[in-house]
N, C-alpha and C positions, 0 to 999 in steps of 0.2 A: 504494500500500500504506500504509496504517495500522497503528499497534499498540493492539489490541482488551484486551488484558487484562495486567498486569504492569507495571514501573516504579515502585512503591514506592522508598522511600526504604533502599533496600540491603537487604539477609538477613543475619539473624544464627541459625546452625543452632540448631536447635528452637522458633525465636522464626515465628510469623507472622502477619501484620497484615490488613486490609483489610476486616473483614465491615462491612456498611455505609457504604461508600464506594465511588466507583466504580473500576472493574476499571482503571481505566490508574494508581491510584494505590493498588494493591494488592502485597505481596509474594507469588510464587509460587516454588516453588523443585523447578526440571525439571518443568511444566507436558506431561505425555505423553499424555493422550487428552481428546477432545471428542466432548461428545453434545450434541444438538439437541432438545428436545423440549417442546413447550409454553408455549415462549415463554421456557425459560428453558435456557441452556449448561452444562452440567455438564462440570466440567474432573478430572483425577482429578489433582492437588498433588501427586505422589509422594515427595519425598524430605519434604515436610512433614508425611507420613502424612494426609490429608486429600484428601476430596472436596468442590470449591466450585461453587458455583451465580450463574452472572451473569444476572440478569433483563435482555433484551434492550431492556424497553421504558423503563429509565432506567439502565441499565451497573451495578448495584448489586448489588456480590458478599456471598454469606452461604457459611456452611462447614453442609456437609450431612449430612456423615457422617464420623467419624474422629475419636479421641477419647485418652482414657488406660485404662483398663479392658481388659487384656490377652484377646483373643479372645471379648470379652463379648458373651452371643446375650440377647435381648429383653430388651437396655436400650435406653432412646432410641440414635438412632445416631451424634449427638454425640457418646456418651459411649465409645462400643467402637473400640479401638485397631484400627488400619487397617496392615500390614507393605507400606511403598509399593506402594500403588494404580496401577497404571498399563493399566486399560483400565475402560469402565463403559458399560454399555448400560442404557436407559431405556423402558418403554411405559407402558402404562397401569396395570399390575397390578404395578407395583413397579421398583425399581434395583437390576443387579446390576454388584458391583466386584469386577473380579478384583486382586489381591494377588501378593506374593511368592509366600504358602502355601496361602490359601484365596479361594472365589469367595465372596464376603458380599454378603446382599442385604439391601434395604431395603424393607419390606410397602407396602401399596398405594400410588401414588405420584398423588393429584391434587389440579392447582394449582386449578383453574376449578371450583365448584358456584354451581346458581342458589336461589333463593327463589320459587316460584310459585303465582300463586290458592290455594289451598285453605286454611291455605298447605300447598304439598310441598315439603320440603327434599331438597337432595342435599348427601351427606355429604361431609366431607374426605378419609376413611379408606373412601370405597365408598359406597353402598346411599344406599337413601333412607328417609326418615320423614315424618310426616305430623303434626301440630301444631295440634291447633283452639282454639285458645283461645279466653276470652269476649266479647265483642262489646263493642266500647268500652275494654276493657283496655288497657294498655301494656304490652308484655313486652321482659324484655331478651334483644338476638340475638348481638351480638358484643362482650365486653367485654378490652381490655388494658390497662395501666400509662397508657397516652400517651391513651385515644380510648375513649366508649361510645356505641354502637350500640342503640336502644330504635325500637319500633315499634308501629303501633296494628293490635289486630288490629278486623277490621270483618266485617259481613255485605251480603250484596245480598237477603234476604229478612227478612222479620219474624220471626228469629230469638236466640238470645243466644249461637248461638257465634259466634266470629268466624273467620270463613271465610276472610278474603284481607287482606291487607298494606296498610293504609291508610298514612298519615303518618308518615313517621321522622325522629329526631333523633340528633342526633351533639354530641358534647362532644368535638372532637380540642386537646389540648394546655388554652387558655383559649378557646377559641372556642368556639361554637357555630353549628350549621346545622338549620334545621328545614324540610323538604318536604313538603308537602299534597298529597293524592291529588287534589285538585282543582283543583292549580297553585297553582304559584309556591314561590320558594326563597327563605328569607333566612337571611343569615350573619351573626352578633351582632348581630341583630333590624333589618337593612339587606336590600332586597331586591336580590337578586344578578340582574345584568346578563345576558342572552342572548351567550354567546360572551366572556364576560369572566372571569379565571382569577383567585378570590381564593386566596389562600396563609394556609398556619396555621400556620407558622413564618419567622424572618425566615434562615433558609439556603436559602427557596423551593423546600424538597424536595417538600415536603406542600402539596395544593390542592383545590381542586373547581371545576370550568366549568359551566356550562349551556348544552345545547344549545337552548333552545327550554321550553318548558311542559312537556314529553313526555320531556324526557332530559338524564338528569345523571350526572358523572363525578366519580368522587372518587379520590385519590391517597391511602390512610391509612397509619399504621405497620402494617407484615404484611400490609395489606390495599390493593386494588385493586376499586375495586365501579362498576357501570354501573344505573343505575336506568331504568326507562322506566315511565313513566305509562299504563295500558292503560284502556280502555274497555271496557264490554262492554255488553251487555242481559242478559233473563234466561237464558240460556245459553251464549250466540252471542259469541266476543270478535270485537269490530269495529276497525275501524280510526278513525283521528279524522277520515275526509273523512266517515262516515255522521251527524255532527253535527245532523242534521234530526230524527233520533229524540226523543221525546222523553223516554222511560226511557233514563237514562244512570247505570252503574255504574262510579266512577273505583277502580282500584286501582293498586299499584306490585311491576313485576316486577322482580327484582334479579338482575343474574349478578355474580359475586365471585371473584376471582382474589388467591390468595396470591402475597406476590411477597419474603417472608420466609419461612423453615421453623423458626429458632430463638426465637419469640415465645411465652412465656407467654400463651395466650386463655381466656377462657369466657363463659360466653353460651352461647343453644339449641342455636345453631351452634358460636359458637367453640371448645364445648370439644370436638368433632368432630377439631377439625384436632391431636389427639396422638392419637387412637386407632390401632392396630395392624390391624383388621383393618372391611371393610364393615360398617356397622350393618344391625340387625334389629331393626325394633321391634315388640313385641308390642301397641299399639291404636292407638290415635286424638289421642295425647299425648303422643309421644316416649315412652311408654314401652320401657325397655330401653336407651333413647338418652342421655336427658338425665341429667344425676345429680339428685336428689333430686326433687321434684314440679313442676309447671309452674305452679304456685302459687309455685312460690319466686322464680320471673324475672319476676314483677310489678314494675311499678316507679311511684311516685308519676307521672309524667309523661314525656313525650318528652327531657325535659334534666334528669334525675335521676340516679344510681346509686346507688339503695337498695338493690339486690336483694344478698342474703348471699352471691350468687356473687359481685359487680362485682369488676373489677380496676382499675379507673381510681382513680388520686388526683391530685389537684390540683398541678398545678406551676407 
């Protein structure tokens, strides 16, 4: 036996500690139900009034739900006061916490969306959208405080929209990483090793590995992303042993996994991950999705934050 979550540095009533550290140096205080669900433990804190979330795949507890705002309905869930929580059940279509007095829920609940060909997006808060931008562009996808996220949109016909997810760059912290649809990774303009795990902080929270030419993992703030390098022809996605071809279309598929819920984001995507309920978009450009035009997530280059949305500043 192990102790998985708890062992903070004592309790002091009303006081609780640990979001962003790991759950064995966390304060919990009467720790009474557990849910499993996606990778990530939802614990309900009861006497702390709080709902906490431990991400399995590095111990790193965040607070979910439960706040100071007495009985408050659709405000973040931070922010609505919780009358000790002590049961919570989790699926796909949201969380609910039963309380002293009432059962409280929390609207859509997913950790995992991808980025795919066209591009298609799947939303934080539900539903999907659909994003064509111009062929050779940059736009930006996920921006926060610590890390920006920029992408090139491309075509695989003699077209100007751009259909699928070439090239991305990241700014996490002072680093940077730039990926090519056509291979190869470099980290502050160093080419990164197959199987070798650089870090972008020296607490070695934050990383990215490469597995090969075809797939890369990154470890960011809020964010968890898997990139894979895809092939195709003119319709047909193939795999990389049919390399005899000789039309070869490289793009990059992305799946993204939150592994924080209290991150300020925005970007295409990012700013998805506060909406309250599924998106619906009304065309071919996030509209109804994005806020203001997709003209405005343009960005000078893959290592820029110019866009009026960016959140990233320099530290």
């Amino acid at each position: 036996m192990e102790t998985f979550a708890g062992g903070g540095n004592g309790y002091t009533y009303g006081i609780y500690s640990g979001d962003g550290t790991l759950s064995t140096n966390t304060n919990f205080n009467y720790p009474s139900c557990l849910y499993a669900f996606q990778g990530l433990v939802w614990i309900t804190d009861t006497i702390n009034g709080r709902v906490r979330t431990i991400d399995t795949s590095n111990g790193i507890v965040s607070t979910t739900a439960g706040g100071y705002l007495p009985y408050a309905d659709g405000v973040q869930a931070t922010s609505s006061q919780l009358i000790s929580p002590t049961g919570v059940y989790v699926d796909a279509t949201g969380a609910w916490i039963g309380t002293s007095t009432y059962v409280r829920k929390i609207g859509i609940i997913i950790n995992k969306v991808w980025v795919l060909g066209d591009p298609h997006f799947s939303s934080f808060s539900g539903g999907q959208f659909e994003v064509l931008g111009e062929h050779g562009k940059i736009y930006n996808i996920i921006s926060t405080q610590d890390f920006q996220w920029n992408v090139e949109f491309i075509n695989r016909r003699n077209s100007r929209k751009g259909t699928y997810i070439g090239s991305c760059g990241f700014i996490v912290f002072n680093s940077t990483v730039i990926i090519h649809q056509n291979g190869g990774c470099y980290v502050n303009g160093k080419a990164l090793v197959t199987f070798h795990k650089m870090f972008f902080d020296s607490n070695h929270k934050y990383w990215i590995i490469s597995y090969g030419r075809h797939s890369y993992a990154l470890h960011l703030p809020c964010y968890y992303l898997y990139i894979i390098r895809t092939v195709k022809n003119t319709n047909v996605q193939l795999t990389t042993q049919h390399r005899r071809l000789t039309i070869k279309r490289y793009h990059l598929n992305i799946i993204i996994r939150r592994h924080q819920h209290n991150c300020v984001t925005h970007g295409i995507l990012g700013q998805t991950s506060h909406f309250h309920y599924p998106v619906t978009s009304a065309g071919l450009n996030g509209e109804g999705v994005v806020q203001g035009q997709l003209c405005d997530y343009i960005v000078k280059s893959l290592l820029s934050y110019d866009s009026p949305f960016s959140l990233y500043s320099m530290v």
